[in-house]
C-alpha positions in Angstrom: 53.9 70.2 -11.8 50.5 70.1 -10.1 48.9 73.7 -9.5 46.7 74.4 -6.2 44.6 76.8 -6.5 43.4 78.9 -3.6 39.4 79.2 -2.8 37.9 82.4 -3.3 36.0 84.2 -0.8 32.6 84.6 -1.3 31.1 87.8 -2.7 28.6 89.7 0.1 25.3 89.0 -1.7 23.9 92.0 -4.1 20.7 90.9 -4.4 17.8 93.4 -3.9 16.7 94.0 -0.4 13.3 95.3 0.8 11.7 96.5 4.2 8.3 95.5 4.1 6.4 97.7 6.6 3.2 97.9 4.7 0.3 94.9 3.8 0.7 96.0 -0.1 4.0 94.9 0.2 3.5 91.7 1.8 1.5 90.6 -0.7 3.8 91.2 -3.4 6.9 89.9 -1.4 4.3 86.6 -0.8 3.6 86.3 -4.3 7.2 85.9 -4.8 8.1 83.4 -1.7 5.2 81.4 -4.1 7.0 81.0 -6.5 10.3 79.6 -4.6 11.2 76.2 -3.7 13.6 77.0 -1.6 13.3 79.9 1.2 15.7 81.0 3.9 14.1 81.6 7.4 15.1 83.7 10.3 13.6 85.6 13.0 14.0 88.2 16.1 12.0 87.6 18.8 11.6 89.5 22.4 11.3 86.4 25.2 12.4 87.4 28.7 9.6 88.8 29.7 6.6 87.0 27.8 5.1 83.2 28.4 5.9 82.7 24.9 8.7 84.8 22.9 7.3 88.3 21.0 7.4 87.9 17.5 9.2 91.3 16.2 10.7 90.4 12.8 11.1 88.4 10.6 14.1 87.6 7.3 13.3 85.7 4.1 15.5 84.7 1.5 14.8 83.5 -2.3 17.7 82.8 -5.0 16.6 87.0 -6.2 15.7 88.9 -3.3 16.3 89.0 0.6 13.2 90.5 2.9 12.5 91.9 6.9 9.2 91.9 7.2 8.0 93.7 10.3 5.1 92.2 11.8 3.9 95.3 13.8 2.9 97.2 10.5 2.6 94.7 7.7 -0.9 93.2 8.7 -1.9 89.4 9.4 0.8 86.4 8.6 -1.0 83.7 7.9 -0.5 83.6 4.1 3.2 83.3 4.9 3.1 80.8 7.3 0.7 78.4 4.9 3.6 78.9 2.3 6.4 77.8 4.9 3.8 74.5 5.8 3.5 73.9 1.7 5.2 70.3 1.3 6.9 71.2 -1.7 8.5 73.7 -0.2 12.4 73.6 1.5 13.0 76.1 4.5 16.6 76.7 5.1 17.4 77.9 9.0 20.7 77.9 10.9 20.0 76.6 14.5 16.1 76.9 14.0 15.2 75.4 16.9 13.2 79.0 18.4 12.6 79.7 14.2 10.6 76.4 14.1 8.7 77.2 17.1 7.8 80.5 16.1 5.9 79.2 13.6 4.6 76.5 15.4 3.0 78.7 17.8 1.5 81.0 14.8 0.1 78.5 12.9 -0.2 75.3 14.8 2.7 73.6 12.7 6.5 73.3 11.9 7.5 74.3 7.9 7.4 71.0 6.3 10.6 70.9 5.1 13.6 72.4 7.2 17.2 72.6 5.9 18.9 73.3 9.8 22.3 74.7 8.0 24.4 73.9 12.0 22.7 70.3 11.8 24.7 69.8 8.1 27.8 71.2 8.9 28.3 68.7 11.4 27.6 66.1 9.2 30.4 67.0 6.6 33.0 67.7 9.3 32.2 71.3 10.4 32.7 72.3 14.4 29.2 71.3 15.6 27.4 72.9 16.8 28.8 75.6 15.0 27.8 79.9 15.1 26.5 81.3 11.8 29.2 83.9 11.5 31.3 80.8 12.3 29.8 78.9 9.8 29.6 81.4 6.8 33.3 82.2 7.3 34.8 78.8 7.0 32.0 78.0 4.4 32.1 81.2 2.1 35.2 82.9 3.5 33.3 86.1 4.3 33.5 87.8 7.3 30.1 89.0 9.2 29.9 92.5 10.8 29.2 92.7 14.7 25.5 91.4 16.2 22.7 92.9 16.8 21.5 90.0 19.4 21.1 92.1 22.4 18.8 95.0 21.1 16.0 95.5 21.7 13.5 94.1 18.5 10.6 95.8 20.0 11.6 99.2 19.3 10.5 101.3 16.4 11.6 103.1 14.5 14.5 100.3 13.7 18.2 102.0 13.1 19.9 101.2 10.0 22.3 99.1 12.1 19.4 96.7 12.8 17.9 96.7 9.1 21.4 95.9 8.0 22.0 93.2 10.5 18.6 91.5 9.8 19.3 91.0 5.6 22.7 89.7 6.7 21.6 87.7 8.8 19.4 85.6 6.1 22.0 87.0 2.9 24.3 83.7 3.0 21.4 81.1 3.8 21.1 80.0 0.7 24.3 80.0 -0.2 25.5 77.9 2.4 22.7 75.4 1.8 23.7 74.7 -2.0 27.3 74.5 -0.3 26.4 72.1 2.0 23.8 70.3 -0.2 26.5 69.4 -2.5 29.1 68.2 0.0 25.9 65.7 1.6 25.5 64.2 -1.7 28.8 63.1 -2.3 29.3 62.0 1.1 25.9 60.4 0.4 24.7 61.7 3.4 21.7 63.2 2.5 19.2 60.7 4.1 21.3 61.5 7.6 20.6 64.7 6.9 17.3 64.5 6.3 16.7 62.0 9.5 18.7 64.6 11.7 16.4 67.8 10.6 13.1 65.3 11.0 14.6 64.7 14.5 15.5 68.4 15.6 11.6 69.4 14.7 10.3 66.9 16.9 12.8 68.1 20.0 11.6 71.7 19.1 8.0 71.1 19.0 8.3 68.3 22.5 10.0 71.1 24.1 6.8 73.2 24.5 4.5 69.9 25.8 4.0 70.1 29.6 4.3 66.2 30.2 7.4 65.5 33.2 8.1 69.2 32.4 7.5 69.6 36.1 10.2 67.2 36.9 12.8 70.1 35.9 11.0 72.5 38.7 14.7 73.5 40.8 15.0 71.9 44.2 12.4 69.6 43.7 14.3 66.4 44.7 14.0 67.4 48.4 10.7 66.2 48.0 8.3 62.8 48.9 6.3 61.0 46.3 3.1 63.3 48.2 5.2 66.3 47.7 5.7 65.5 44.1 1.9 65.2 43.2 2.2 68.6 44.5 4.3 70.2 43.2 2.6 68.6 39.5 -0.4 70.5 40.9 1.3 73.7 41.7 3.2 73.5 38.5 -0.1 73.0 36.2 -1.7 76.3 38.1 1.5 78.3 37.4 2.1 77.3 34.2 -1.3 78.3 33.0 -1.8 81.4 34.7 1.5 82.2 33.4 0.0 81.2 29.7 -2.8 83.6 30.9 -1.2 87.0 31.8 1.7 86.3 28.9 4.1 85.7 31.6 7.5 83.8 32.2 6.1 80.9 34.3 9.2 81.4 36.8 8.0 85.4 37.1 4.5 84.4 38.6 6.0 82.2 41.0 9.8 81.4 41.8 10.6 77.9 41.9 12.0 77.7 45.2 8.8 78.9 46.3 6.8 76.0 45.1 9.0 73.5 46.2 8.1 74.8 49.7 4.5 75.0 49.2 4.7 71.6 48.6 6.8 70.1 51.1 4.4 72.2 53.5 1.5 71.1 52.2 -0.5 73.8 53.9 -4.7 73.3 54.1 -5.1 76.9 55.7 -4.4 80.4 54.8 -2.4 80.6 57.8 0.0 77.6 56.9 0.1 78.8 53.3 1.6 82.6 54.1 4.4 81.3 56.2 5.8 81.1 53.1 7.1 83.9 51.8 7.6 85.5 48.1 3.7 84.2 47.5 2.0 85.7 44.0 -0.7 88.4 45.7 -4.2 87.3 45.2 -3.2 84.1 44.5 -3.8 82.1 47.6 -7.6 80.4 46.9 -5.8 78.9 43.5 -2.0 77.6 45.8 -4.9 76.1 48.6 -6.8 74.1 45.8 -3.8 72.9 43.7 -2.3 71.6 47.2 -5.7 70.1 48.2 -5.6 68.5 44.1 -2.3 66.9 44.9 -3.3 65.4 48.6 -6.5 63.6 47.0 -4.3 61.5 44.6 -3.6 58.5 45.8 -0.3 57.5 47.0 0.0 54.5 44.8 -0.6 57.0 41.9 2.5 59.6 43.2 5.1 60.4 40.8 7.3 58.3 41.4 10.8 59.2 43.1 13.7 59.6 40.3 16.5 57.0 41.0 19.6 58.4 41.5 22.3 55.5 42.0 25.8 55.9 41.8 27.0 54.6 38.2 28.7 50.8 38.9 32.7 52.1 38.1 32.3 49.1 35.1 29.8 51.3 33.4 31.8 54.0 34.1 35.1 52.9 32.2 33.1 51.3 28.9 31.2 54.5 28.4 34.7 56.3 28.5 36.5 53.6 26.5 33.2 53.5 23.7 33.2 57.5 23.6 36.9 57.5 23.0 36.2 55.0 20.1 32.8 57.4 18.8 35.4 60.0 18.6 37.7 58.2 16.5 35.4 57.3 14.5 34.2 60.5 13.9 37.4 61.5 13.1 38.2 58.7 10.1 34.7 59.5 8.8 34.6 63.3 9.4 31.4 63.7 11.6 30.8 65.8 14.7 31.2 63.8 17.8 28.9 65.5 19.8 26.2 65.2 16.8 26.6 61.1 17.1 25.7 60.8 20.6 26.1 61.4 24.3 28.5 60.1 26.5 25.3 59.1 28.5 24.1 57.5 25.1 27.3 55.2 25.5 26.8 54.0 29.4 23.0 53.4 28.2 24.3 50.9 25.4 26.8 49.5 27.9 24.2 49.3 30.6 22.0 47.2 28.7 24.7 45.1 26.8 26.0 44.2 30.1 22.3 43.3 31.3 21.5 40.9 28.5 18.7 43.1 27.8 17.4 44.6 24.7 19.3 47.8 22.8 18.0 51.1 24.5 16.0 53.2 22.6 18.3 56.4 21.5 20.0 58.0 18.9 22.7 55.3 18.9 19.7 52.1 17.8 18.2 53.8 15.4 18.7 55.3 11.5 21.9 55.9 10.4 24.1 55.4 13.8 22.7 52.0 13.9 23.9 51.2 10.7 27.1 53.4 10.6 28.9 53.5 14.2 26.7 51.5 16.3 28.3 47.9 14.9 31.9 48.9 16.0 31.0 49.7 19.2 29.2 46.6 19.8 32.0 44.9 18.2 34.6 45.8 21.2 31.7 45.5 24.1 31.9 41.8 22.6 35.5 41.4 22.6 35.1 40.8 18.5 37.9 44.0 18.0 40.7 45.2 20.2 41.5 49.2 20.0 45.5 50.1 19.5 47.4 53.1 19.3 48.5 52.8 15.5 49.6 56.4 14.6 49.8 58.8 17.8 51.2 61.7 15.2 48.1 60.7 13.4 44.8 62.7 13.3 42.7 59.5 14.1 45.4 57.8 16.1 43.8 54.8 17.3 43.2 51.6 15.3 40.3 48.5 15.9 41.9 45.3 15.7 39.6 42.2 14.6 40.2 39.4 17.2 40.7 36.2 16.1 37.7 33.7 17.7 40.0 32.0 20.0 41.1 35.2 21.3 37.8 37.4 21.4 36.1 37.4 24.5 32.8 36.0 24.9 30.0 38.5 25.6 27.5 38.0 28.8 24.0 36.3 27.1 24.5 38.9 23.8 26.5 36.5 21.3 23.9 35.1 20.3 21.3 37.5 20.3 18.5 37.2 17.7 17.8 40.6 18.4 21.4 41.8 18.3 21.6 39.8 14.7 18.8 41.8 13.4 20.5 45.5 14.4 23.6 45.0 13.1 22.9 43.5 9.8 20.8 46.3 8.8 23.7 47.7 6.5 27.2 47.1 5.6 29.6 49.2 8.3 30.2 52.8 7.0 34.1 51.7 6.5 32.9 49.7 3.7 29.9 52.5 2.4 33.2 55.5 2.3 35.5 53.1 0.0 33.5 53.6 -2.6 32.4 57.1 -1.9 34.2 60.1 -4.0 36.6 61.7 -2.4 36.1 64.8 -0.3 36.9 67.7 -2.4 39.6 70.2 -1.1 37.6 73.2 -0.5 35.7 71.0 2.3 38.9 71.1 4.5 
């Protein structure tokens, strides 16, 4: 007679706690982080009203002690971030994306290694993306108490409420990772891991470059290709004054409000204030970014963004190729919505159908374009069929291998050197997870 038994829930962590508020505690709490390998990471920060998010306190982890360090008493952090850059070192975060920046913006780079906890869950069959409470409860079967996310960090004294909710929100990092560390190793899915955190630092870090940032001003498809170099203009000037007084860009000027300037394109302090909600004092700067965006030449405009109606053939294969993603991410146990976008899948349609070269995106490159990627090229080329095999079933859909007389010949891609050299990169995944050990139960 076989005997289940049940998973224990997770003991809250006893480890020692301490509330460094002083720079003779810092040092001692950074001798230890030294001595670490692996550190968890978390921060609050203050953002609404700043050009670039108030640092007010930050959590660190280590197998023996947890630590909120407050920043407004504990001196200068540079020690700590030159520990976090140390290549040696692994820095666990749960949806880091603001954590990572945070230290980009203190010390010019990311941590060198990030562990993004969301980022794995997804990878081993976890909701993605998923909460932290979310996560540590299906993880560790322990329940977190209520957030703190809407106080106000900048406040001091901090209530016990806040202390508490800061060491909890850094107790079950590390815990978590050696959870999910395990499960990506005998899924062998480490190296996706690894690719996917590599790939989430880049986003995080791209996201505070100014290039085509512009292009996301509100309203500004009302405008010309002259309006556009504009608005570039207007945008630059607001973005660094913004930069400048410590600012939300969108507080020194309202979008709508540059978007007229530059469909106006006013020359004269008359023009110029028959717009209204106009940043006081401001109107010299508005007059020369306008006259900056008039000199360009019109054959060096922005050009306009194209916005045609998707052919209804595009349409249907990036529905039918996101149904298949899905069940594939289903036999396999991935996130979905981690794999790839549904405008991923038109994209790989569009340029099958074109006879082009594969797009550059998630889908052509690392482990998608040796895992997924094949099967879906396989039905765009009419080498599979997809059935219903099991519609009780989980995964209820099945892909059928055509026989040659019966596959349908793909437009200019059959015989693709190109093609040839994507998909015979590695073995399909279906063939990688025969061999792989067996998921254990606990991952359910």
């Amino acid at each position: 007679m076989a005997i289940f038994m049940s998973r224990r829930a997770a003991k809250r962590s006893a480890l020692p706690e301490q509330l460094i508020t002083h720079p003779a505690q810092l040092a001692s709490c950074l001798t230890h982080l030294a001595q670490s390998p692996v550190v968890g990471f978390d921060t609050e920060f203050v953002g609404e009203d700043a050009y670039r998010p108030q640092l007010c306190l930050l959590q660190l982890a280590t197998a023996e002690q947890l630590f909120v360090i407050d920043p407004f008493s504990c001196g200068p952090l540079d020690r700590l971030w030159e520990l976090l850059l140390e290549p040696q070192r692994i820095t666990v975060v749960h949806a880091g994306r603001e954590d990572i920046r945070i230290c980009y913006f203190q010390s010019g780079s990311p941590p060198a290694k990030v562990f993004d906890l969301q980022i794995a869950a997804g990878l081993v069959g976890m909701t993605y993306p998923i909460g932290y409470a979310g996560l540590v409860h299906d993880l560790l079967q322990v329940r977190m108490p209520k957030s703190e996310t809407l106080t106000d960090w900048r406040q001091r004294p901090l209530t016990p409420a806040q202390v508490r909710y800061a060491f909890d929100d850094v107790r079950y990092l590390l815990p978590a990772y050696h959870r999910l560390t395990e499960r990506l190793k005998q899924w062998q899915r480490r190296s996706w891991a690894e690719e996917e955190f590599a790939t989430a630092v880049k986003k995080a870090l791209l996201d505070d470059m100014s290039v085509e940032k512009w292009r996301k001003i509100k309203g500004i498809g009302v405008l010309d290709r002259r309006g556009l170099a504009i608005a570039r203009e207007l945008y630059l000037w607001r973005d660094q004054l913004a930069e400048r007084l410590n600012r939300p860009p969108r507080a020194v000027m309202r979008d709508d409000v540059l978007v007229e300037i530059a469909r106006r394109a006013p020359s004269k302090w008359e023009e110029l204030h028959a717009v209204r909600g106009l940043p006081r004092g401001q109107e010299t700067a508005l007059l020369d970014a306008v006259r900056r965006g008039r000199a360009v030449p019109l054959a060096e405009c922005p050009e306009l963004e194209q916005r045609e109606s998707e052919p209804p053939n595009i349409t249907i294969l990036g529905n039918l190729l996101h149904v298949v993603l899905t069940d594939y991410a289903t036999r396999h146990r991935i996130a979905a919505n981690l794999m790839a976008s549904v405008a991923d899948l038109k994209a790989l349609a569009r340029s099958y159908l074109n006879g082009g070269t594969l797009p550059e995106g998630p889908l052509t490159r690392g482990w998608r374009a040796q895992s997924v990627l094949p099967e879906l090229l396989a039905l765009l080329s009419g080498a599979t069929a997809i059935r219903v095999a099991n519609p009780r079933a989980a995964d209820p859909l099945e892909l059928v291998e055509l026989e040659p007389d019966d596959a349908v010949a793909s437009p200019d891609r059959v015989s693709s050197p190109a093609l040839a050299a994507d998909t015979a990169v590695a073995p399909p995944l279906t063939e990688e997870l025969a061999v792989m050990p067996t998921p254990p139960q606990e991952s359910v």
